[in-house]
N, CA, C and O atoms as a Tinker XYZ file with bonds, in Angstrom:
   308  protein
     1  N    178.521000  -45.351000   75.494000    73     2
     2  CA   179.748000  -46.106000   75.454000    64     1     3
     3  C    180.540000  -45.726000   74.216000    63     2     4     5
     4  O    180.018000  -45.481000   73.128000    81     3
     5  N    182.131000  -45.689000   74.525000    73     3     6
     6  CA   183.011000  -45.620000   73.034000    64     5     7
     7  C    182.539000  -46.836000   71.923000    63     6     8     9
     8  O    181.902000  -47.837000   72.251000    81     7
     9  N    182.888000  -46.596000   70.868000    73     7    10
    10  CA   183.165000  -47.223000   69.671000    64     9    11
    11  C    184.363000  -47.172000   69.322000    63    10    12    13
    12  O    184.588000  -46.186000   68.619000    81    11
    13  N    185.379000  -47.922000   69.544000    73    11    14
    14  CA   186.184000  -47.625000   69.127000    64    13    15
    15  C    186.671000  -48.283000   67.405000    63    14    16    17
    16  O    187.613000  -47.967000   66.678000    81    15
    17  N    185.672000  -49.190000   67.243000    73    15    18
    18  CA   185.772000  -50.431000   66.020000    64    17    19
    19  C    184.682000  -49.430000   64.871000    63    18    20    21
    20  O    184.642000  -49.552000   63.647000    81    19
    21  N    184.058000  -48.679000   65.533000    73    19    22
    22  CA   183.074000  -48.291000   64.253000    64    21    23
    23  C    183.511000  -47.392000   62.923000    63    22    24    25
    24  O    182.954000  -47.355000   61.826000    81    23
    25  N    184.817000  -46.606000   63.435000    73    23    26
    26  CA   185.349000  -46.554000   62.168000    64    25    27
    27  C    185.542000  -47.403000   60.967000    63    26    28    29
    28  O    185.062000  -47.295000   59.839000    81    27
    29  N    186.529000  -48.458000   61.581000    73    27    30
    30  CA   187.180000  -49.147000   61.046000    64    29    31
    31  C    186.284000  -50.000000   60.243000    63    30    32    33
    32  O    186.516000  -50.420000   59.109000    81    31
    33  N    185.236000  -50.206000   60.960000    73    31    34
    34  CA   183.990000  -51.520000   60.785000    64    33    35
    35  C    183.788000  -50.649000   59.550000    63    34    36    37
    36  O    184.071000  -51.189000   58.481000    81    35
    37  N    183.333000  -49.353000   59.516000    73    35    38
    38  CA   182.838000  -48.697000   58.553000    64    37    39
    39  C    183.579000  -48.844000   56.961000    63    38    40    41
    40  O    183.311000  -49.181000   55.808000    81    39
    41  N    184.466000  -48.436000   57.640000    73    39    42
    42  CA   185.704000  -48.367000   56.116000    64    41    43
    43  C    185.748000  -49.661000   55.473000    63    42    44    45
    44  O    185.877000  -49.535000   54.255000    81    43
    45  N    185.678000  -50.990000   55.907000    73    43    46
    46  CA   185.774000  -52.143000   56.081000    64    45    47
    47  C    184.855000  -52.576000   55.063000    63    46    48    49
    48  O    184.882000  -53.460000   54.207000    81    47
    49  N    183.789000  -51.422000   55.515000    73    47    50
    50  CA   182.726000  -52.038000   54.165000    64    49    51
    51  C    182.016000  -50.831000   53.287000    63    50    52    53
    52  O    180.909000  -50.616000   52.794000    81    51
    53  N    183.366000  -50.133000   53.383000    73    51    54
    54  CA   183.450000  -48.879000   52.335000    64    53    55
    55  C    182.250000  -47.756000   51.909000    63    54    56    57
    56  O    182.021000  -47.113000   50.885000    81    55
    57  N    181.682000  -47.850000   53.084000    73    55    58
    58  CA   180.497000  -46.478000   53.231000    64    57    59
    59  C    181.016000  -45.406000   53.962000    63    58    60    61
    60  O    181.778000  -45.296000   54.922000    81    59
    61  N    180.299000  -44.535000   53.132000    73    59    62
    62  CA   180.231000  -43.147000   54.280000    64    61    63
    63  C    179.872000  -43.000000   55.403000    63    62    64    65
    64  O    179.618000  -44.013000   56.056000    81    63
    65  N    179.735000  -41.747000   55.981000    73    63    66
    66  CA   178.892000  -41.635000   57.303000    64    65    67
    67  C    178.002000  -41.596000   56.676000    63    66    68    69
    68  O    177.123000  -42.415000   56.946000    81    67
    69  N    177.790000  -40.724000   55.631000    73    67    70
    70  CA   176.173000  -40.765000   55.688000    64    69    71
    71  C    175.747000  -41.871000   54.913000    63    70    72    73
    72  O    174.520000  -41.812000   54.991000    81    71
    73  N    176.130000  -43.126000   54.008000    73    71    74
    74  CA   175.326000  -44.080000   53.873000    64    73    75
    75  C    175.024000  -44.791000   55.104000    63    74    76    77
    76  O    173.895000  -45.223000   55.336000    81    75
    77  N    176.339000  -44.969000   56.168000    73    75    78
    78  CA   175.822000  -45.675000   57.675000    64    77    79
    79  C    175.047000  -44.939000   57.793000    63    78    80    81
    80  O    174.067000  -45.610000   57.468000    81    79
    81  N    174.600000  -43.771000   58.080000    73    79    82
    82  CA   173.273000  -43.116000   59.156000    64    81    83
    83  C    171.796000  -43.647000   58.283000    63    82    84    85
    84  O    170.777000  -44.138000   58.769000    81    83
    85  N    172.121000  -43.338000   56.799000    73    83    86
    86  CA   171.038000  -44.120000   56.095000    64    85    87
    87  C    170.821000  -45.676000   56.496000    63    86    88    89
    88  O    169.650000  -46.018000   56.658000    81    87
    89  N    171.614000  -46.439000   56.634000    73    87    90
    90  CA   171.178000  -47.495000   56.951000    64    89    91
    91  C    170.486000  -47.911000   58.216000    63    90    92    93
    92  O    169.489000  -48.614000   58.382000    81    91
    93  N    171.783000  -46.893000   59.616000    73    91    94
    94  CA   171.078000  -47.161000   60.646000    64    93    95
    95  C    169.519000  -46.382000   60.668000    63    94    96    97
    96  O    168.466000  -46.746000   61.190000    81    95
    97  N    169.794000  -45.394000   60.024000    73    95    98
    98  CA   168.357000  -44.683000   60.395000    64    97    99
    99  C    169.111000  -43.542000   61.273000    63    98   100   101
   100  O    168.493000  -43.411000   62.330000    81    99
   101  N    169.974000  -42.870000   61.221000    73    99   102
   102  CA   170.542000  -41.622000   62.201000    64   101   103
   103  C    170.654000  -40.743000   60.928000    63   102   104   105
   104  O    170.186000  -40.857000   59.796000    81   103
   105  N    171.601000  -39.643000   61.647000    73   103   106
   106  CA   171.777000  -38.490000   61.260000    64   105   107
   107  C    173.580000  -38.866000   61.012000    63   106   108   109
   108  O    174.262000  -39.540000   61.784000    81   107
   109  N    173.989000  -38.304000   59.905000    73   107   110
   110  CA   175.021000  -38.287000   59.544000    64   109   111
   111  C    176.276000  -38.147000   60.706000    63   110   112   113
   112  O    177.207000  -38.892000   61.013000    81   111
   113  N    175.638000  -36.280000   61.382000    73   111   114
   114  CA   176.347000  -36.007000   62.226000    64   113   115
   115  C    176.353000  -36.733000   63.240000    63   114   116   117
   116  O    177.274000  -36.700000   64.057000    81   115
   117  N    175.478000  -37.386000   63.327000    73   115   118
   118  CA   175.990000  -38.397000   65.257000    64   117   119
   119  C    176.548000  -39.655000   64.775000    63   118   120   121
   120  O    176.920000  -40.360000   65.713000    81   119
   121  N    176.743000  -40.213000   63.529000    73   119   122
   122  CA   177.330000  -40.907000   63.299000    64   121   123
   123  C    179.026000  -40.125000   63.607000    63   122   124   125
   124  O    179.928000  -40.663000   64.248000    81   123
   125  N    179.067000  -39.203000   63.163000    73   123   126
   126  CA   180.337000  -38.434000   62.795000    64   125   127
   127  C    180.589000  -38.367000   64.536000    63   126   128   129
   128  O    181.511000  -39.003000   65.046000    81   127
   129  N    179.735000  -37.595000   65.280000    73   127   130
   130  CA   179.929000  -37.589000   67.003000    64   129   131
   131  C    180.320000  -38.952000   67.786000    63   130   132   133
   132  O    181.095000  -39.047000   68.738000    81   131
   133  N    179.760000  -39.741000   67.296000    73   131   134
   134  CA   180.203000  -41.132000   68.223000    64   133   135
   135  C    181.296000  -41.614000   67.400000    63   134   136   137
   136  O    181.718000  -42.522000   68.116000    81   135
   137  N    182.049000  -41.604000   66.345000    73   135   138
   138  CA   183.234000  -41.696000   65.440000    64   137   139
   139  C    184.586000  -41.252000   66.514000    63   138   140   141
   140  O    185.458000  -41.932000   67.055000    81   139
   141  N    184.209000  -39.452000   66.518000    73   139   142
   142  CA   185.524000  -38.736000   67.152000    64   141   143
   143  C    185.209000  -38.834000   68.808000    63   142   144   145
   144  O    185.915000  -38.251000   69.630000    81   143
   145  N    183.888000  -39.770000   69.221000    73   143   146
   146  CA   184.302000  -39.760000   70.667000    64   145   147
   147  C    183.650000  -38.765000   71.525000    63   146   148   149
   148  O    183.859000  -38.785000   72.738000    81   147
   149  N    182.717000  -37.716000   70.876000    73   147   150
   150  CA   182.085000  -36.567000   71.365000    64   149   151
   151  C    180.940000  -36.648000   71.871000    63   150   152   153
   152  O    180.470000  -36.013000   72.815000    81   151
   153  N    180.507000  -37.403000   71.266000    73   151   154
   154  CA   178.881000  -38.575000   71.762000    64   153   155
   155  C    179.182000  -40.094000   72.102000    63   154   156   157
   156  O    179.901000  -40.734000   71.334000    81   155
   157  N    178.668000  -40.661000   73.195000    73   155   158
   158  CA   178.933000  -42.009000   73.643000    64   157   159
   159  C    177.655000  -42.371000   73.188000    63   158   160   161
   160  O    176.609000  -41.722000   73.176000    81   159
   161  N    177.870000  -43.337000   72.874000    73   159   162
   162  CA   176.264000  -44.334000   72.267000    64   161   163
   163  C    175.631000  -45.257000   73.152000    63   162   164   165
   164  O    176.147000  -46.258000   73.648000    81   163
   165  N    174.473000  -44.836000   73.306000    73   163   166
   166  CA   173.511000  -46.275000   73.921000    64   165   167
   167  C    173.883000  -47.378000   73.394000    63   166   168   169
   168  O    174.448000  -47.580000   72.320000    81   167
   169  N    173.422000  -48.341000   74.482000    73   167   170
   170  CA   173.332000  -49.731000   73.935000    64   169   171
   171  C    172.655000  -50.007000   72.763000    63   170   172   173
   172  O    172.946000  -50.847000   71.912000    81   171
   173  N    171.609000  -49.133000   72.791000    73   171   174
   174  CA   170.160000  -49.580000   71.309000    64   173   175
   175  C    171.038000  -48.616000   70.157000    63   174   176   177
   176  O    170.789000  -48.824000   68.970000    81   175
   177  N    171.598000  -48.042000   70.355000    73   175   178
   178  CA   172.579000  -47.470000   68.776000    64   177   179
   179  C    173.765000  -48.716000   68.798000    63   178   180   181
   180  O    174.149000  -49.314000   67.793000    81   179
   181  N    174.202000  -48.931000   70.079000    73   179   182
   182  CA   175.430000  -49.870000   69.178000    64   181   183
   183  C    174.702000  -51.149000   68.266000    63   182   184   185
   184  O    175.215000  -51.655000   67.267000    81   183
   185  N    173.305000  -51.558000   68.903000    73   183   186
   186  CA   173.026000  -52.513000   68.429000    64   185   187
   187  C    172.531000  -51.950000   67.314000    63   186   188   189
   188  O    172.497000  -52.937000   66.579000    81   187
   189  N    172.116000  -51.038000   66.662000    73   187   190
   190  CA   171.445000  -50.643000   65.256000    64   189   191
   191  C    172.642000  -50.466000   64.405000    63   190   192   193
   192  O    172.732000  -50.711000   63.202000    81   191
   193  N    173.743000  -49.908000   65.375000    73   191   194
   194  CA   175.165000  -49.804000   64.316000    64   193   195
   195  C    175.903000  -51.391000   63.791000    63   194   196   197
   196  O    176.438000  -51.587000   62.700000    81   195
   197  N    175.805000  -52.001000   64.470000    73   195   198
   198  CA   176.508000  -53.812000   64.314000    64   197   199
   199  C    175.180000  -54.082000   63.321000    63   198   200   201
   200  O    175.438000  -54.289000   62.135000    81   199
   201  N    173.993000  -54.091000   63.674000    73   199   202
   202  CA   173.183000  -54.496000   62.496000    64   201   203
   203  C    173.295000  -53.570000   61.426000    63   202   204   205
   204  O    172.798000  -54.086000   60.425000    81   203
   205  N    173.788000  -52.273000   61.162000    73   203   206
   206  CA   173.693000  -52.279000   59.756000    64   205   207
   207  C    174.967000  -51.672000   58.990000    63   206   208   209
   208  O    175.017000  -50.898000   58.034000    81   207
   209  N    175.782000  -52.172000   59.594000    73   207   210
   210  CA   177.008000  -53.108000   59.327000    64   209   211
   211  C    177.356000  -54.840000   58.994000    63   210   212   213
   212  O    178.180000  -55.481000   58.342000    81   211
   213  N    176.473000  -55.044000   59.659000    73   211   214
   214  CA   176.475000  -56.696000   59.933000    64   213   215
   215  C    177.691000  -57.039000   60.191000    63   214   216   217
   216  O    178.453000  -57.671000   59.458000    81   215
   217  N    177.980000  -56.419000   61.761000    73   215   218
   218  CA   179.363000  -57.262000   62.567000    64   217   219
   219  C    178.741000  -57.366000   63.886000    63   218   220   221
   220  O    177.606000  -56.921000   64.061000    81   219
   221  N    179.388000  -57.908000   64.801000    73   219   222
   222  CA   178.737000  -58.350000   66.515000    64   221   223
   223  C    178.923000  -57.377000   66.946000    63   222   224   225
   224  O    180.040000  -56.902000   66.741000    81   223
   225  N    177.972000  -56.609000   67.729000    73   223   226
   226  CA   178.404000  -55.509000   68.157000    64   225   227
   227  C    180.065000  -55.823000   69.002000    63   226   228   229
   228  O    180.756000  -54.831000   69.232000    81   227
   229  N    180.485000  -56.930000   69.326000    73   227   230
   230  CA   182.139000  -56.186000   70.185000    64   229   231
   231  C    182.920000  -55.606000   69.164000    63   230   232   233
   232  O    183.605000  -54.623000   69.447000    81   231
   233  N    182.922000  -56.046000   68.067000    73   231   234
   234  CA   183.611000  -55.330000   66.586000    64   233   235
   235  C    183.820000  -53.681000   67.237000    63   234   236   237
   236  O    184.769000  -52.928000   67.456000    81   235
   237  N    182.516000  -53.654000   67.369000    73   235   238
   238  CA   182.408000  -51.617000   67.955000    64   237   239
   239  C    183.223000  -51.593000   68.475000    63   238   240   241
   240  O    184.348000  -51.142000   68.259000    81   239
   241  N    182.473000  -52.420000   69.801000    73   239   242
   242  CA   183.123000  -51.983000   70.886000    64   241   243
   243  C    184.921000  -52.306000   71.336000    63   242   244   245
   244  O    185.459000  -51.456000   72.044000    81   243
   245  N    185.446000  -53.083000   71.054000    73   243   246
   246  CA   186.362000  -53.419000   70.639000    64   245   247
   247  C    187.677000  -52.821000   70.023000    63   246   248   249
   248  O    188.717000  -52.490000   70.592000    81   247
   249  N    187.264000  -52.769000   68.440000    73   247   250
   250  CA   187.669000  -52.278000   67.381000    64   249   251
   251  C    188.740000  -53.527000   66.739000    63   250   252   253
   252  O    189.930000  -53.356000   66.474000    81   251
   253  N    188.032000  -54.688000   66.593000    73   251   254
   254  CA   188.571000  -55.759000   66.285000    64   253   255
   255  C    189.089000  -56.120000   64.926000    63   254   256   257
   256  O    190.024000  -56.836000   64.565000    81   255
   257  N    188.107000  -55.336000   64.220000    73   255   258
   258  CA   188.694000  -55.873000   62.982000    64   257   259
   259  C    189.579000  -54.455000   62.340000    63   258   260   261
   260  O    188.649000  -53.699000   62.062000    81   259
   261  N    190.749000  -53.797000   62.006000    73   259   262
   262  CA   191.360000  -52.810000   61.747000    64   261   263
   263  C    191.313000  -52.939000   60.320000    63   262   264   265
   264  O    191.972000  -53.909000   59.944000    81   263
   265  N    190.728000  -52.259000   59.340000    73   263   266
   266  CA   191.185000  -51.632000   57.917000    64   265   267
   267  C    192.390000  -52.626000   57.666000    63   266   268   269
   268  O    193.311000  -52.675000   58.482000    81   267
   269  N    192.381000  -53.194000   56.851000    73   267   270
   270  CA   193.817000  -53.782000   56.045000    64   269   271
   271  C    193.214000  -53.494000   54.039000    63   270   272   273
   272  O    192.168000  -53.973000   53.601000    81   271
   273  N    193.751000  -53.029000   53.580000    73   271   274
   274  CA   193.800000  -52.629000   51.951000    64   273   275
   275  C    193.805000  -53.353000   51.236000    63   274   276   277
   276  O    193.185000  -53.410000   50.174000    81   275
   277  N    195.030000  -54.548000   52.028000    73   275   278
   278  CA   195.306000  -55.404000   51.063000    64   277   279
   279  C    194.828000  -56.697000   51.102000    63   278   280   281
   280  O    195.396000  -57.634000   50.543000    81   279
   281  N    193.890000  -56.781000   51.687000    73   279   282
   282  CA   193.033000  -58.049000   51.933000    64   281   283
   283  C    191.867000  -57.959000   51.141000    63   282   284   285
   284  O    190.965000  -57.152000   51.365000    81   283
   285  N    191.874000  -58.809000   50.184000    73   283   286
   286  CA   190.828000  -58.661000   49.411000    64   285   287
   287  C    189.403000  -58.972000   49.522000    63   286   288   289
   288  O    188.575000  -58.875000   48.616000    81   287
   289  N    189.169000  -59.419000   50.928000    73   287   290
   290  CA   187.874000  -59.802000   51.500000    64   289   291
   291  C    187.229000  -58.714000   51.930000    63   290   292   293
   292  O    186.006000  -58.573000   51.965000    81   291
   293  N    188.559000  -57.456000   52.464000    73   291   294
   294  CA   187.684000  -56.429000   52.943000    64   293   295
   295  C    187.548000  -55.596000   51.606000    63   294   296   297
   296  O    187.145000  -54.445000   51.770000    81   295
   297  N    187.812000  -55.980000   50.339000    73   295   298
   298  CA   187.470000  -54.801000   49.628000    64   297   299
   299  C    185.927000  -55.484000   49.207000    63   298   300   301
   300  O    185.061000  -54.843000   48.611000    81   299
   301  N    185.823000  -56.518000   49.526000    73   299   302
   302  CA   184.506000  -56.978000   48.976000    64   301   303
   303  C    183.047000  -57.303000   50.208000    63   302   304   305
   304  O    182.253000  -58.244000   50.202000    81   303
   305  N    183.128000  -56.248000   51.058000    73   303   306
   306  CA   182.375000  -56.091000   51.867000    64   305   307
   307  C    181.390000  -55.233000   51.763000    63   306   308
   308  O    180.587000  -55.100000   52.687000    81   307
């Protein structure tokens, strides 16, 4: 399935790909593949991606919450 929120989710709480893949436990690059859409993700990755992020997975799937700069809640994520 797309991600379309996992960018955003990402930036949101100001890691890399590769600290997400460290957290989920992946590889940098398939973080980077399911990002641009080149790899669709199982259900058991979206759920390892929302947990180590800590958002619901629809965030992903979705892409609910968008990057804002100037909100100072997301700089403290």
């Amino acid at each position: 399935m797309e991600l379309p929120g996992l960018r955003s989710a990402r930036l949101n709480r100001l890691l890399t790909q590769a600290e997400l893949a460290q957290r989920a436990n992946m590889t940098t690059a398939s973080i980077s593949r399911i990002e641009t859409g080149t790899t669709k993700a199982r259900i058991s990755t979206v759920r390892r991606l929302a947990k180590a992020l800590d958002v619901d997975p629809d965030e992903l799937l979705n892409g609910t919450q968008p990057f804002n700069a100037s909100r100072q809640e997301d700089w403290n994520r």
